[in-house]
C-alpha positions as CSV (number, residue, x, y, z in Angstrom):
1,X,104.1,120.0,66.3
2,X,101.8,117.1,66.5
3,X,104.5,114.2,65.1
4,X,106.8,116.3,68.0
5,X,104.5,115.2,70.5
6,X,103.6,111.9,69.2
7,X,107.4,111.0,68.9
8,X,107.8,112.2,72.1
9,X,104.9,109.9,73.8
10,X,106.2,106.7,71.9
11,X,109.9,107.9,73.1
12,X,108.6,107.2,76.7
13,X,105.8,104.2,76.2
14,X,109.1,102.5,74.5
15,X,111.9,103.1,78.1
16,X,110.0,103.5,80.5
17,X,112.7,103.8,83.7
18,X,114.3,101.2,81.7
19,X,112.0,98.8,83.7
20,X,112.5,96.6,80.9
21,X,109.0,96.3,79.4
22,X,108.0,97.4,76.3
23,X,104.9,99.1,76.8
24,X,104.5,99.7,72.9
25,X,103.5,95.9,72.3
26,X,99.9,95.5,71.9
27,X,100.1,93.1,74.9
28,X,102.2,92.4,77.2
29,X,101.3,89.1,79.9
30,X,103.2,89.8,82.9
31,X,101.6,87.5,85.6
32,X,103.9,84.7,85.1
33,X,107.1,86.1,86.3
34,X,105.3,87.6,89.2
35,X,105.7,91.3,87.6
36,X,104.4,94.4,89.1
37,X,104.3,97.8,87.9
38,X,103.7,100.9,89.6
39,X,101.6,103.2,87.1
40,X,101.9,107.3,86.9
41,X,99.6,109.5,84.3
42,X,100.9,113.2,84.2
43,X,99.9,114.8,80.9
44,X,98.2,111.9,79.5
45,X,101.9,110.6,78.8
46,X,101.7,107.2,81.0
47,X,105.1,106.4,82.9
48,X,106.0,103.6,85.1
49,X,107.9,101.8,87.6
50,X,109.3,98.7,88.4
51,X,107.3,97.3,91.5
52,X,110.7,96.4,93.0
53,X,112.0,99.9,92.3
54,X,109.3,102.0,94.1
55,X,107.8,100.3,97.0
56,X,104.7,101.8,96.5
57,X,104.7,104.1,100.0
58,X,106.2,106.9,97.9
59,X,102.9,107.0,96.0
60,X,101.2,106.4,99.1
61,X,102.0,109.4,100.6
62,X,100.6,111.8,98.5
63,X,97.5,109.9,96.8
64,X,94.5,111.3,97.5
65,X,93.0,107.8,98.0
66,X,93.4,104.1,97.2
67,X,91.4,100.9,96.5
68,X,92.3,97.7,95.8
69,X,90.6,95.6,92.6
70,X,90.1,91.8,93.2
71,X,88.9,89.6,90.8
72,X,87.9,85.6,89.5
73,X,87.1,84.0,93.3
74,X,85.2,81.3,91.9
75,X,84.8,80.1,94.9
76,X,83.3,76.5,94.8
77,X,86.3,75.7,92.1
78,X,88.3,72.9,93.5
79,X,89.8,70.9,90.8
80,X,93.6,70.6,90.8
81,X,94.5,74.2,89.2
82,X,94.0,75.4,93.1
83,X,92.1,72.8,95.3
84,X,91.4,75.6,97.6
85,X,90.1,78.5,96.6
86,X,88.8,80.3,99.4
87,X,92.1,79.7,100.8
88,X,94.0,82.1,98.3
89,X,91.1,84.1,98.6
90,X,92.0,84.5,102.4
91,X,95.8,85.6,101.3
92,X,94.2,88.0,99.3
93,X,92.4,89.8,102.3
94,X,95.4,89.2,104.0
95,X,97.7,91.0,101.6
96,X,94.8,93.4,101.3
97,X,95.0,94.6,105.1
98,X,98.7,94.4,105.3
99,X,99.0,97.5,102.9
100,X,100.7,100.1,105.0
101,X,97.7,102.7,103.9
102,X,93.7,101.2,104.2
103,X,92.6,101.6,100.7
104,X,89.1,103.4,100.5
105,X,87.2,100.5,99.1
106,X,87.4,97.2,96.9
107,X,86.2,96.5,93.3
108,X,85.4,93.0,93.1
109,X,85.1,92.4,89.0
110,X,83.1,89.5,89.0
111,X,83.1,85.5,89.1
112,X,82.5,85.9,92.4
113,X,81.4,82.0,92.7
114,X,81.9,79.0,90.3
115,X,78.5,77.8,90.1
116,X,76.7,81.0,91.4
117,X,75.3,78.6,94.5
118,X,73.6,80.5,97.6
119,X,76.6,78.1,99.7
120,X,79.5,79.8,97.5
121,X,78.6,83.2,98.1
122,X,78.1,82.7,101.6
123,X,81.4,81.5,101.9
124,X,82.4,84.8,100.1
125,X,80.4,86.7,102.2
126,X,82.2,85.7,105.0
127,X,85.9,86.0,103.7
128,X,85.4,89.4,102.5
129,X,84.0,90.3,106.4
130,X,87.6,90.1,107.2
131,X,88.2,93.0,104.8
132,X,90.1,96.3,106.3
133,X,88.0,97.7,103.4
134,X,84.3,97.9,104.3
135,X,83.1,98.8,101.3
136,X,82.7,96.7,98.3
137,X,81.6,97.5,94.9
138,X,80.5,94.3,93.0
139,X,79.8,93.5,89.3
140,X,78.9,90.0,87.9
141,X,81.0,87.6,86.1
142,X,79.2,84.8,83.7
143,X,80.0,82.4,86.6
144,X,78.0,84.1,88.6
145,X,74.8,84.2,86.5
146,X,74.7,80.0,85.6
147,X,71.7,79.0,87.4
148,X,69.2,81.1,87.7
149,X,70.5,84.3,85.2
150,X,72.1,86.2,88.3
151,X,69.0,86.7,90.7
152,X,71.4,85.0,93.2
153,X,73.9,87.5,92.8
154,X,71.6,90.5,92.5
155,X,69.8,90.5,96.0
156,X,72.8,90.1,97.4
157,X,75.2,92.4,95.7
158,X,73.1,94.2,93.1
159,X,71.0,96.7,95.6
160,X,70.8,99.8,94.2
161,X,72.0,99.0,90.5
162,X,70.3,98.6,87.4
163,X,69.4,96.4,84.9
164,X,71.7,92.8,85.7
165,X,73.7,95.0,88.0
166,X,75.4,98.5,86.2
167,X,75.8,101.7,88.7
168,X,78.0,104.1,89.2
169,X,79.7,106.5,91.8
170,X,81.9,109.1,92.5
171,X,84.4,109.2,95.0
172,X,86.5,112.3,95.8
173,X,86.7,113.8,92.1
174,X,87.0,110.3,90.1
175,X,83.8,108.8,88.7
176,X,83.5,104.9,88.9
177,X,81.1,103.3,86.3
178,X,80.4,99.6,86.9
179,X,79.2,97.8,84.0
180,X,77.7,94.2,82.8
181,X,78.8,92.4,79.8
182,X,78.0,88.7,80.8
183,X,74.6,88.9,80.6
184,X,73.1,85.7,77.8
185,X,76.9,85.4,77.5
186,X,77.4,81.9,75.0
187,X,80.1,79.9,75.6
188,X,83.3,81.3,74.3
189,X,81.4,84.4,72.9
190,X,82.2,87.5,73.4
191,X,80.9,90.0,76.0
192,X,77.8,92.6,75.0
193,X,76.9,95.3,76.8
194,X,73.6,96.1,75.1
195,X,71.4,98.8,73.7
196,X,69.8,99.5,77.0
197,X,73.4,99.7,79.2
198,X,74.8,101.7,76.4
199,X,72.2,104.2,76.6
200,X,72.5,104.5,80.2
201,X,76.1,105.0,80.3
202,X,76.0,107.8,77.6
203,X,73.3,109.7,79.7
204,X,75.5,108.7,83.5
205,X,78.7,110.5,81.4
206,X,76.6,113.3,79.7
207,X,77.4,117.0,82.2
208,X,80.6,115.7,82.9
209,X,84.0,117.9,83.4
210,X,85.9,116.9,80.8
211,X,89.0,116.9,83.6
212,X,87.0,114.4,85.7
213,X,88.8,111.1,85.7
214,X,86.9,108.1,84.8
215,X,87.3,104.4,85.8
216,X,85.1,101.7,83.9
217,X,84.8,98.6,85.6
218,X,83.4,95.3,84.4
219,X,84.4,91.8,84.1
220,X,85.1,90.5,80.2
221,X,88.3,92.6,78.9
222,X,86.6,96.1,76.9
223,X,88.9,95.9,74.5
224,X,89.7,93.0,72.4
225,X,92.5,90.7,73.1
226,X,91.0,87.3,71.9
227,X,88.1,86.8,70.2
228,X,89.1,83.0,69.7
229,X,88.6,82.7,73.1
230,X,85.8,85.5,73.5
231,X,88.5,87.6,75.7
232,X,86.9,91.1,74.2
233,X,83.3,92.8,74.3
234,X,81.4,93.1,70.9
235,X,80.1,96.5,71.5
236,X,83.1,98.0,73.5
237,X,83.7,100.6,70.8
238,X,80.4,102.3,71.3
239,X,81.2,102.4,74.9
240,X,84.4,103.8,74.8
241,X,83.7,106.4,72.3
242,X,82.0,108.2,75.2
243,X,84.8,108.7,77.1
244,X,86.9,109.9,74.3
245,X,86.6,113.1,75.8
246,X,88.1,112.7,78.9
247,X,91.4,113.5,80.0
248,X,92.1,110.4,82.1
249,X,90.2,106.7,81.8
250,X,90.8,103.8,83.5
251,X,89.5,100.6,82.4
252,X,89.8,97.4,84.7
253,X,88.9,94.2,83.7
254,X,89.2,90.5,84.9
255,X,88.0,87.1,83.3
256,X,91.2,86.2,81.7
257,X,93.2,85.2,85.3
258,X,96.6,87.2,83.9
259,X,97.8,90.8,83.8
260,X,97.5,92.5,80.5
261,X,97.5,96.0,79.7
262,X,97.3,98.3,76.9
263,X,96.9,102.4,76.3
264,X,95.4,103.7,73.9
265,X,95.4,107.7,73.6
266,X,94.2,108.7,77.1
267,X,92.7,105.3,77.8
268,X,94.7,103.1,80.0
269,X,93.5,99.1,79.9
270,X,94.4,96.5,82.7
271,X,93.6,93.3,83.4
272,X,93.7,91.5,86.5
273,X,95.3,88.2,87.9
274,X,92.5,85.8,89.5
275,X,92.3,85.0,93.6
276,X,92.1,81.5,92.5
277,X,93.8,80.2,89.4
278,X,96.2,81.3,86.2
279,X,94.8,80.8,82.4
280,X,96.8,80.4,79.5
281,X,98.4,83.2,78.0
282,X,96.0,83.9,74.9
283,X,97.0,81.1,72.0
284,X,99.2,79.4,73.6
285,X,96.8,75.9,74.6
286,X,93.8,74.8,72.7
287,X,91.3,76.9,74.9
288,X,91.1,78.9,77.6
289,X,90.3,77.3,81.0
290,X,92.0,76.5,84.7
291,X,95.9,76.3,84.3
292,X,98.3,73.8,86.5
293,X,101.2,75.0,87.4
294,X,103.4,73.7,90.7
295,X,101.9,74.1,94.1
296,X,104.8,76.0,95.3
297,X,104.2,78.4,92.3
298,X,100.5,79.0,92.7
299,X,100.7,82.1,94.7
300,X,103.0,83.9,92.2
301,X,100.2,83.6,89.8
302,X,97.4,85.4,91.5
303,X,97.3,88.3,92.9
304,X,95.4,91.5,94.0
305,X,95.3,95.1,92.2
306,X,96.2,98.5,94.7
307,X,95.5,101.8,93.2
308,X,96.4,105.0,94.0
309,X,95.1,108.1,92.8
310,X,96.5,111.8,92.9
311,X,93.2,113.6,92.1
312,X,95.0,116.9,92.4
313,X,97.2,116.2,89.7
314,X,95.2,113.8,87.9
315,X,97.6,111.0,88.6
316,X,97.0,107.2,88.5
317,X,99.5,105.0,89.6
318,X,98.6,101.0,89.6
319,X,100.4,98.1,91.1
320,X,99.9,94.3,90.3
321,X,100.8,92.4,93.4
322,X,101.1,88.1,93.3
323,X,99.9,86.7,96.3
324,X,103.2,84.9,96.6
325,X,105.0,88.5,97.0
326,X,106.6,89.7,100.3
327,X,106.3,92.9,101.3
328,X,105.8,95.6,97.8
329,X,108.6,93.5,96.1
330,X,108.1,92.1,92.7
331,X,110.2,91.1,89.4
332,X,110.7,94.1,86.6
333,X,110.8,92.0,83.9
334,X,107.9,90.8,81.7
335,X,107.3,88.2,79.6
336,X,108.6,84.8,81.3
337,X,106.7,81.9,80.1
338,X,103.7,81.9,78.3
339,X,104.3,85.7,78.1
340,X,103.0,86.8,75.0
């Protein structure tokens, strides 16, 4: 019975709706053909949609609630990967209150700033006034620790957290657990959550229905997807073995600037795109870093995150949005270049 089940499980991660993306690759980088995908969990069998084949409002209807993720501002970047960042940060909010439903709240997932200056944040600050979304949830990305090991960012955003920032919540049935994995970060290392967080978590997860979903947040990818270029977090495993349990986890991650995602028994992984400028797919330059690509292309490489959950029926449903999209339309296809 169990090969019955497993069969039938890789029978649907392989066609999904014949969307055209093989979901049983390890990864799949969709960001550069402007992809999004509209993300269903019934059973703990994941299925999917074409962004251009479901405009979202179908989901809409009948979600319980929605939020959008965000992530990689940098604001204070200018080089010529995206010489205005606040600017696409703006088209974010934009596309943010244009959804036709007001999502509940927004998970920024860190790099806030570039140089994690009192002037960037402000500038921040006042961008993300102009949110339909009052409410924010924050955690820190390494850019946002540089100069002074994220006191900055903690009296601003951190009130209420612990440690360099880790909290959680609960919002209508779903628990949201925000963690840190950029604090003492080395250049090009990986991200560590540490002894201290790890404890924490397992105690904030301990009680738990094992029905309740879960959705981890943080900003370096939890699972491991380039250690060359320190795109993983050294102590993930420990992490994730407390949610084993669980019958539906969420994990969303930003750092790398590109959509990625993998599952992983009933753990679904996603990646982000940045507000402010595409990275290489993984291996495919000498390093990781700010990408150029054609001004009139920019905006199909960023993008914004809307989520939708059915917490009746235990439903998730996620869809990647470029900046550079009208309306919910989006290609179907992945890969494109520098798709890996």
């Amino acid at each position: 019975m169990p090969d019955k089940k497993q069969d039938l499980i890789d029978q649907k991660l392989q066609d999904l709706n014949n969307d055209g993306v093989d979901r049983r690759g390890f990864l799949k980088c969709m960001a550069w053909a402007g992809t999004g995908l509209v993300w269903t969990l019934s059973g703990g069998i994941p299925v999917s949609r074409a962004f251009a084949k479901s405009s979202g409002k179908d989901v809409d209807k009948s979600a319980d609630f929605s939020f959008v993720q965000i992530s990689d501002s940098h604001i204070g970047f200018n080089k010529p990967a995206n010489p205005d960042v606040t600017a696409t940060l703006q088209t974010a909010i934009n596309k943010i209150n244009a959804i036709p439903h007001k999502p509940d709240f927004i998970i920024h997932t860190g790099d806030l700033s570039q140089l994690s200056k009192p002037s960037e944040f402000d500038t921040l600050d006042q961008v993300l006034r102009g949110a339909s979304a009052k409410q924010i949830y924050f955690v820190p990305g390494e850019h946002d620790m540089l100069t002074d090991n994220g006191e900055q960012y903690l009296q601003r955003y951190g009130k209420g957290t612990k440690g360099s920032g880790w909290s959680s919540f609960d919002h209508k049935g779903v628990h949201f657990v925000g963690l840190v994995n950029v604090a003492n970060l080395k250049a090009g290392g990986m991200g560590s959550l540490g002894h201290e967080q790890l404890e924490w978590l397992e105690d904030d997860l301990k009680g738990r229905s094992a029905s309740t979903p879960i959705v981890l947040y943080a900003h370096i990818p939890l699972w491991t997807i380039y250690p060359d270029w320190g795109w993983g977090t050294d102590d993930s495993e420990q992490a994730l073995s407390y949610v084993k349990r669980f019958g539906s986890v969420t994990v969303l991650n930003g750092h790398i600037h590109q959509i990625m995602q993998k599952i992983e028994g009933k753990v679904s992984f996603h990646t982000a795109m940045s507000t402010a400028f595409p990275q290489p797919a993984p291996g495919t330059a000498p390093s990781a870093g700010p990408m150029k690509v054609p001004a009139d292309q920019l905006q199909q490489v960023l993008g914004i995150t809307d989520v939708n959950y059915l917490v009746s029926g235990r439903s998730l449903a996620i869809v990647d949005s470029p900046l550079g999209a009208s309306g919910s339309s989006a290609s179907g296809n992945g890969g494109g270049p520098g798709g890996s």
